[in-house]
N, C-alpha and C positions, 0 to 999 in steps of 0.2 A: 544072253541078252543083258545087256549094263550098262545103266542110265547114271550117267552124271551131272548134280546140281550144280549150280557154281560154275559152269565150263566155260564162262567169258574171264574166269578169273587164274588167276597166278596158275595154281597145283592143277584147277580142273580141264583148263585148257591144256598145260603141259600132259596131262593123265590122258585126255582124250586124242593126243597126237600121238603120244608114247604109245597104247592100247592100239591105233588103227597102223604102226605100223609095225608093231612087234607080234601082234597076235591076230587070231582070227575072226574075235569076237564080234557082234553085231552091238554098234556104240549109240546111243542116243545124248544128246544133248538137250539142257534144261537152265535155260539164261535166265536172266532177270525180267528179260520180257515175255517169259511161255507162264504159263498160267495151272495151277494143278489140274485141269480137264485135261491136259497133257501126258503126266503121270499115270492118272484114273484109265485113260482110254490104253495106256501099254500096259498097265498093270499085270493081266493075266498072262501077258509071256516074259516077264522083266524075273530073272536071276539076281540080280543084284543091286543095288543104286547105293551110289557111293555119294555121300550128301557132301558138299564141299562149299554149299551157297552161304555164306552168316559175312558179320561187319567186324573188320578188328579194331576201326579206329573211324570214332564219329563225333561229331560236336554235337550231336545231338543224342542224350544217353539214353531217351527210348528207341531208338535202333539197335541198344541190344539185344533188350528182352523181345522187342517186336520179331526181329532177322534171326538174330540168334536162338531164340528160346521156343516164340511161337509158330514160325514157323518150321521147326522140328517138331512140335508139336502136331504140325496140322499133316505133317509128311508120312508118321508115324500114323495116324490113325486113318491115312488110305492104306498103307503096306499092310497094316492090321486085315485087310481084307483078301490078301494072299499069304498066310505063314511059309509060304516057300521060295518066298522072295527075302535074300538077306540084304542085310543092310551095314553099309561102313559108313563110322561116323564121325568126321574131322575134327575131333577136338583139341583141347591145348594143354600144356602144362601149366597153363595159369589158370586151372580151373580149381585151386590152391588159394588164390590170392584173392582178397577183398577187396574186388572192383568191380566197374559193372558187365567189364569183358568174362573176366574169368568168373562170376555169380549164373552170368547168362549161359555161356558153355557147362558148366559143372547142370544145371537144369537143364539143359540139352543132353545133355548125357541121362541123366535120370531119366527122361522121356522115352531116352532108346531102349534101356535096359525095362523097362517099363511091357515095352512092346513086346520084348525077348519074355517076359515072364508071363504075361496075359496072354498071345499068340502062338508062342513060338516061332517066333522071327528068327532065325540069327542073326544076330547082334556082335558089331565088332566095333570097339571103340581106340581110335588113332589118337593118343596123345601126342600131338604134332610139337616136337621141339623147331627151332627158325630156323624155316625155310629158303633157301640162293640159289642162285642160277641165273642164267639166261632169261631175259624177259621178265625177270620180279622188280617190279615198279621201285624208285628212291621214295623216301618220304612219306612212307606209309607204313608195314609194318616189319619191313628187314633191313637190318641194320647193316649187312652186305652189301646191299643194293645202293644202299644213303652212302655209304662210306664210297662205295667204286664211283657213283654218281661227281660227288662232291670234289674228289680226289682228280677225276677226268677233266672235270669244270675250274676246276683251282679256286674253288670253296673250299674254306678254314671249317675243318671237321669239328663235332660240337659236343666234347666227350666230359661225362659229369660222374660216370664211375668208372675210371680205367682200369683199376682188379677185378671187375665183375668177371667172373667166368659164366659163356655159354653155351648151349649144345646149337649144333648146326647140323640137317643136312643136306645136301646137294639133292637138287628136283629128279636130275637122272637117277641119282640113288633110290629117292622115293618111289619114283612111279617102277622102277624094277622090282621095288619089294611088294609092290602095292597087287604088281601082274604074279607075282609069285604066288602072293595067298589066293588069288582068283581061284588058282587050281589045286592050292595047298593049304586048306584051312586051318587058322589058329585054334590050336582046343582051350585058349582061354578066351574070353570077350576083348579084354585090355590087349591092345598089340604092344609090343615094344620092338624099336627097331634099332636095326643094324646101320653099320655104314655111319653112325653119328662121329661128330667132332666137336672136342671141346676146346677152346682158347678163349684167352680174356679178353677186354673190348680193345686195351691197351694194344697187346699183340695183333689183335687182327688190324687195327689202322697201321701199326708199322708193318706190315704184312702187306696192305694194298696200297701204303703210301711207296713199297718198295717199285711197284710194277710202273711206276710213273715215267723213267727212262731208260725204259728198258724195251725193245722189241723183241717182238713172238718168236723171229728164228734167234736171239740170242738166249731168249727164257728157255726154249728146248735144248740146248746144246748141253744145259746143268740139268743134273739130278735133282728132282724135289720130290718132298713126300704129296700124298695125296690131295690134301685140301690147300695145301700150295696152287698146287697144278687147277683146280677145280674155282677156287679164286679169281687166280689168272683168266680161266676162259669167261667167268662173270664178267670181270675190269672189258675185259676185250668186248666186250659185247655193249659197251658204254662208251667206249671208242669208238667204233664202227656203227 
């Protein structure tokens, strides 16, 4: 039984459509408008909850500590009342940088691991490098999405560090590795995943700026490497 927070959003809906059709599981969903009497009442048969609810970009900077922080906080201490329920925990690689994204996630994290030392929870913490695919919104927090968006619409791309190199993975990649550890647990807390790609911002615009005249049975007739091809089906899905 595995309850997903977040599941009106990017990864948690992709997760909860991947899960119900690749596996057996019995999936619960946990929007923004269900309320933790939700949680409380599945509690005693819930296996796992994969918390995927938090803000990555708000004009209002108590939204992170409130989304991000407290309510991990207040997730944490119902699961505290089944240690046999484990818990994955969506966080970032900017839980490093001093902001109030990455301050709020790095204290979401301490609250899980928190839970893992006081209850015995398992405790599994996702350091989510950026996220693409199919259905991740432009203009929020993936620069795949902005870039295929903008490029579709014949919007002047708005690029201010073109060396930057990033890691990226594709959603399908994710939620494969995500059904993996379901049944094969990390023996560390900290996951690190598979299937990433790195390129600079520079390359990825000339990369999605290339898809612009080009049609889908001409792109399959050539060989391309992976995140070529994974690109591609984003752009197309901004097209169509």
């Amino acid at each position: 039984n595995i309850l997903i927070t977040g599941s009106s959003g990017f990864i948690g809906r992709s997760l909860y459509k991947y899960l119900k059709k690749n596996s057996k599981h019995n999936i619960y969903a946990f929007t923004k408008n269900d309320v933790f009497d939700k949680i409380e009442s599945l509690l005693h048969k819930l296996d796992i909850v994969f918390h995927f609810a938090g803000v990555n970009k708000s004009q209002n900077h108590s939204d992170f500590k409130n989304i991000n922080t407290n309510f991990t906080k207040k997730l944490c201490k119902i699961l505290a009342n089944n240690p046999k329920t484990s818990l994955f925990y969506a966080s970032s690689i900017q839980v490093f940088l001093n902001n109030d994204y990455g301050k709020s996630k790095k204290e979401a994290e301490e609250a899980c691991i928190e839970l893992m030392k006081k209850f015995n929870n398992q405790v599994y913490i996702l350091r989510l490098p950026g996220i693409f695919g199919e259905g991740c919104k432009p203009n929020y927090n993936s620069v795949v999405s902005t870039f295929c968006f903008n490029i579709a619409n014949n919007i002047e791309l708005q690029i201010t560090n073109p060396l930057k190199e990033i890691e990226l993975i594709y959603i399908n990649d994710l939620c494969a590795q995500l059904n993996y550890l379901i049944s094969n647990k990390n023996k560390e807390s900290l996951v690190f995943f598979e299937n990433k790609h790195k390129i600079s911002i520079e390359d990825l615009s000339k990369t999605i700026k290339g898809f612009k005249n080009i049609s889908k049975e001409e792109f399959f007739l050539e060989n391309h490497d992976a995140l070529k091809i994974k690109l591609f089906k984003t752009y197309l899905s901004f097209i169509n």
